[in-house]
N, C-alpha and C positions, 0 to 999 in steps of 0.2 A: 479530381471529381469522382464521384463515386457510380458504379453502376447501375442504372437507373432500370425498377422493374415495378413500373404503377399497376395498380388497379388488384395486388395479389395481397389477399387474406389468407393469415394462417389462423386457424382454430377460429375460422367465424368471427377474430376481433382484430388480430394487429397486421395492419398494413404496411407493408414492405414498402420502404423508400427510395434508400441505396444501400450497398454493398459496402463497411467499414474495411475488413481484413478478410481473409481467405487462408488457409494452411490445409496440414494434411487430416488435420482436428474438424475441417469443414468451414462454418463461413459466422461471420457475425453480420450482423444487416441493422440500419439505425431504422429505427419503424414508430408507427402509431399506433396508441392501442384508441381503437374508436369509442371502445365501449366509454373508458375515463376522458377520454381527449386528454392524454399526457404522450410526451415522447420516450420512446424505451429502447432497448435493445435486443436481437433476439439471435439467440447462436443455433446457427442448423447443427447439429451431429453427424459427420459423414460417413456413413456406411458404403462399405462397398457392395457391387450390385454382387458379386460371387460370395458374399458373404452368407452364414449358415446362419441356418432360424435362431440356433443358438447365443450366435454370435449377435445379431440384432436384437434378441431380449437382453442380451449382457449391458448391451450401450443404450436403451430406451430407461432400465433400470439403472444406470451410471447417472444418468440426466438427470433422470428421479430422486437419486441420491445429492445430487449437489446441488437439486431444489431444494432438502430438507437438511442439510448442511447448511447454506446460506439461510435459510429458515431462523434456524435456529441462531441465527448471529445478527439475525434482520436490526437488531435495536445498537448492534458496533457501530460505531463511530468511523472505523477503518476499516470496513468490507464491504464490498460492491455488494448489493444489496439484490436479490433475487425476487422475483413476482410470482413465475408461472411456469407450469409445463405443459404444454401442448403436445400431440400427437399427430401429424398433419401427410398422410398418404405411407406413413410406415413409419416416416422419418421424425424423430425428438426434437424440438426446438425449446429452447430454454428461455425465458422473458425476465431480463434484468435493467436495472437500474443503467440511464444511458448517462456515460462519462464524459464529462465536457475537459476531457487532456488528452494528455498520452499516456505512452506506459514508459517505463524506465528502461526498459529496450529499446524504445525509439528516442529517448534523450540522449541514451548512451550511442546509437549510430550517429549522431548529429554533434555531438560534443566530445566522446571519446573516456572521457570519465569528471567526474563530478567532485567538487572541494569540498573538504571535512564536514565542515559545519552540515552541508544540506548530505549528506551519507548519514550523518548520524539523525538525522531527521526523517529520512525512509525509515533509518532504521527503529528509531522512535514508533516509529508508524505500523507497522508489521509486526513489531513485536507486540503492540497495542491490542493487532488484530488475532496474533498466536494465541498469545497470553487468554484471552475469550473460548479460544476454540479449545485450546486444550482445558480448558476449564471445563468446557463442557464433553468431554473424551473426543474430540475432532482434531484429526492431524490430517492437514493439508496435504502432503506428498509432494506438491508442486511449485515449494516456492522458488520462482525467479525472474529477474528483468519483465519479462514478456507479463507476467503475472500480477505485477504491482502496477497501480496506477496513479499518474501526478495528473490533479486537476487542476483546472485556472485560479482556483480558489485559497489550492495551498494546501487540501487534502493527501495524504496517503491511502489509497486503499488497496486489499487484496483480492484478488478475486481471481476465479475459476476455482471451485470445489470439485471438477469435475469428477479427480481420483482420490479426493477424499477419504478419510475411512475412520469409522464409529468402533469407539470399543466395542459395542453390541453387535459390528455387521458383520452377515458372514462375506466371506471370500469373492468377488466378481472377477478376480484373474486367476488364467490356469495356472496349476504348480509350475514354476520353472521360467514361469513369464515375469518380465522386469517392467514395468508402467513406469514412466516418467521422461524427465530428461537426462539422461547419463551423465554429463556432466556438473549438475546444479546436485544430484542424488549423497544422499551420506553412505558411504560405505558398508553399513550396515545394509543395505539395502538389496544388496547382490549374495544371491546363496538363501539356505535356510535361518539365517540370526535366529533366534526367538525374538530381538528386539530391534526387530526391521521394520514394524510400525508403530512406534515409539514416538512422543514430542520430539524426540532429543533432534528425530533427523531431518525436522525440519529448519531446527534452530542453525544447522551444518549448513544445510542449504542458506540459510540467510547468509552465513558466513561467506558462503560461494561469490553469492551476489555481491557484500557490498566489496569484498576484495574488487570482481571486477567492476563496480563501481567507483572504485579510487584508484584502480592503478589503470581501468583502460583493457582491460582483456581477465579472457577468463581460466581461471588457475589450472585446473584440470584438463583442458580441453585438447584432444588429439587428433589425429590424422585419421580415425579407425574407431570404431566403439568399442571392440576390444581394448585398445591400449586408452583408451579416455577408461575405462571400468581399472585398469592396471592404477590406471593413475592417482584416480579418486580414491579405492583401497589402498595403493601402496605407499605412494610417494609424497613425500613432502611439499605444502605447498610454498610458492615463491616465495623470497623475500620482501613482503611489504616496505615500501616508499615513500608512498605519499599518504599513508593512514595518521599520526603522527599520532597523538593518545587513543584512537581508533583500537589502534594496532593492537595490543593487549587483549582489548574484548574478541578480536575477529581472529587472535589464535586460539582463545578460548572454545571461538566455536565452531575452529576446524580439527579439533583434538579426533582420532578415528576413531576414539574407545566411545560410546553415547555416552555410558557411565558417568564422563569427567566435564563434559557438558553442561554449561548453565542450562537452567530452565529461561521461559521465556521472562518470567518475572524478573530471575535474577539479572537476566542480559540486561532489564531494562533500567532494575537499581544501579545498575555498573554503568549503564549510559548517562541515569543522572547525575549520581557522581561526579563524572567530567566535566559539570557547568555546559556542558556544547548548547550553544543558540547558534539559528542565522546569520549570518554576515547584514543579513536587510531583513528586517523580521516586517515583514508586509502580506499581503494577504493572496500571491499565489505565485507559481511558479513560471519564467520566465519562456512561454511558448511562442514567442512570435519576436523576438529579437535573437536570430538563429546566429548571431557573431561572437556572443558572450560566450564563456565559455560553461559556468553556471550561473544561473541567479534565478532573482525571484520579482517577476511584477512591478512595476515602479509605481509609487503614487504621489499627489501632492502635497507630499509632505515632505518633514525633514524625516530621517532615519537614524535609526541610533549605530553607530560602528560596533563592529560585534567584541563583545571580551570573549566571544568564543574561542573554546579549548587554550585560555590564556592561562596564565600562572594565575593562582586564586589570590596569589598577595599583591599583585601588577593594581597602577593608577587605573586601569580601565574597567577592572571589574568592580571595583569600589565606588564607579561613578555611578549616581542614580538615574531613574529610565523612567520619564511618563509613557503607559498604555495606552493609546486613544482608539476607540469605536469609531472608523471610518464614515459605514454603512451598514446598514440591515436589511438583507431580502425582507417583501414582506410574511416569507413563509419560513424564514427564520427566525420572527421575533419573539416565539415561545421557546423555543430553549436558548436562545441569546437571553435572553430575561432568567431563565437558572440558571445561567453563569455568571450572569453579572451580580446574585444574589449571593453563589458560592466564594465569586470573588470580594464581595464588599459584606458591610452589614445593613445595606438598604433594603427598605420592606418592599413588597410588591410595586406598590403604588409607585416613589420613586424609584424603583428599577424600570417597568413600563415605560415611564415617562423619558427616562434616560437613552433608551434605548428607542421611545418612538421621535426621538431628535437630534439623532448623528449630524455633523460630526460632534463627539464631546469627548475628552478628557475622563478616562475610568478610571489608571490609578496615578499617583501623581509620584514621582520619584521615588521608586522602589529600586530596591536592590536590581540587578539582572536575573537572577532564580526565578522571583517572582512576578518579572515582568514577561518571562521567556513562558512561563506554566500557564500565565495570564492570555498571552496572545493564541497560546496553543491552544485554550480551552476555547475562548471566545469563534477559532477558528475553525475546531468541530461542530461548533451548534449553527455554524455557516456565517457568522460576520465578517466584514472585511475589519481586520484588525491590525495596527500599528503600533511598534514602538519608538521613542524617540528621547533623543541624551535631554537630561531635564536641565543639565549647566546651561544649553544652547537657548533657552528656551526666550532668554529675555532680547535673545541677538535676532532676534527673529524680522 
């Protein structure tokens, strides 16, 4: 349960509930905002009290920054989505979008590491959300576990822009100072590089993550931050195990040179490539059946077995897959209605209709490619969406 602190308004609107997490980053709080009556989230910034004027404009202007970082990425599909920055007695509180999951740091203490299929499906996800930001000159700096969040829904998202950085921005850390996590960090990142804030080194970081996403621990990490820094520049990382066509992309984007680096685009051609789908392509990830080791949401329905990261020639991938439209919030029925428009050739009208009378049957025995792009789309614009083996369908 969380810590309970009624009746406290920050900035005149959002009222403080309970207490989510706490670190040395300061605190996330699940709150009200009164003004909309919607529920949010809001992160204090913690300054210490011995801290210099300078240093407290560093970190109100940080805040600032990863308002207008998220800002700018507000229409992603895969980033925690930012409202507001308040100012409230000195101290920054940032007002963002409240996540109904966890983060991949806390699935990974609870499970230890996670099967192919759903890694490459973070990984899907993140790079969905890089691929934007570096579009728009935004490199994250921060990508890892703690960072990414799994919703009940089946979302990927990124979030914290805190240390963010705009090709236009100048400098908020002093020369010689390192921001980040040492361990998750690319190499480049320690010393002067010139290309220390570069895409490339967040794409290293992903690398980071989903290794220790598949093997269960994390590749660089040491006894000492010196030798975790020795590590990450010098040494090579473990031998991969249990990545299995993973494995390829996730050397790729632990190469030290940035240079040699996919971009986020290309990571993400190289992922599709692979055919990977879910094991149970259903509409969220498995948060309250803490014995499994991963999965995702169960519903009533059949489910299709995955051809994930199968041989392309194998009976399984060649079996056809009906999509079905579970369910539709009703604040997701406007862009569930442009997916269902991008995925079919129905006009408005019959898409509406379709969609205002779940459950129904979208696409009917499609390959897997296009049943896995089907479920994924349908599942950004927020439907519960399923697929299911179309042979089974008459055994029903």
């Amino acid at each position: 349960m969380g810590v309970q602190v009624p009746e406290r308004l920050i900035g005149g609107r959002y009222r403080l509930l309970d207490l989510i997490a706490a670190g040395g980053f300061g605190e996330v709080w699940r709150a009200h905002d009164e003004r909309l009556d919607v529920p949010v989230a809001i992160k204090r910034i913690r300054i210490a009290p011995e801290s210099s004027a300078a240093m407290q404009a560093g970190l109100i202007a940080r805040a600032e920054r990863e308002a207008r970082s998220a800002a700018a990425l507000r229409d992603e599909p895969n980033v925690v989505a930012v409202h507001d920055v308040v100012t409230e007695h000195g101290l920054p509180w940032v007002v963002m979008r409240l996540v109904d999951g966890d983060s991949l740091a806390q699935e990974l203490e609870r499970r230890t590491r996670l099967d192919q299929p759903l890694a490459a499906e973070i990984a899907r996800g993140v790079l969905e959300a890089l691929g934007a930001a570096h579009r728009l000159g935004i490199v994250h700096r921060d990508v890892k576990p703690a960072n990414i969040m799994l919703t009940r829904r089946g979302q990927v998202l990124l979030a914290d822009f805190g240390i963010a950085k705009h090709r236009d921005d100048t400098s908020l850390t002093a020369t010689g100072t390192v921001v980040g996590s040492l361990e998750y960090m690319a190499p480049e990142r320690f010393g002067a590089d010139p290309n220390a804030n570069l895409p490339a080194g967040d794409l290293f970081s992903l690398g980071v993550t989903l290794f220790e996403a598949l093997e269960g621990y994390s590749p660089f990490r040491r006894e000492s931050m010196t030798a975790t820094m020795a590590a990450v520049a010098f040494e090579q990382h473990p031998v991969l195990r249990n990545a299995g066509p993973l494995t390829m992309l996730i050397e790729q984007l632990l190469v030290k040179d940035p240079g040699r680096r996919p971009s986020a685009e290309a990571a993400a051609d190289a992922l599709r490539s692979l055919g990977t789908v879910p094991t149970t392509m259903v509409a969220g990830w498995d948060v309250v059946n803490r014995g499994s080791v991963v999965g995702v949401a169960t519903v009533a329905m059949e489910t299709v077995s995955a051809p994930a990261l199968a041989d392309p020639m194998s009976s399984a991938v060649s079996d056809r897959i009906d999509v079905i439209i579970q369910s539709v919030d009703r604040k997701a029925k406007i862009p569930t209605i442009k997916a269902v428009r991008e995925l079919t050739t129905l006009g408005l009208k019959e898409a509406k209709e379709l969609v205002d009378r779940p459950p129904h049957v979208l696409l009917e025995a499609v390959d897997p490619e296009t049943a896995t792009r089907a479920v994924a789309l349908l599942r950004q614009a927020g439907a519960v969406a399923v697929a299911r083996s179309a042979r089974r369908r008459d055994h029903r």
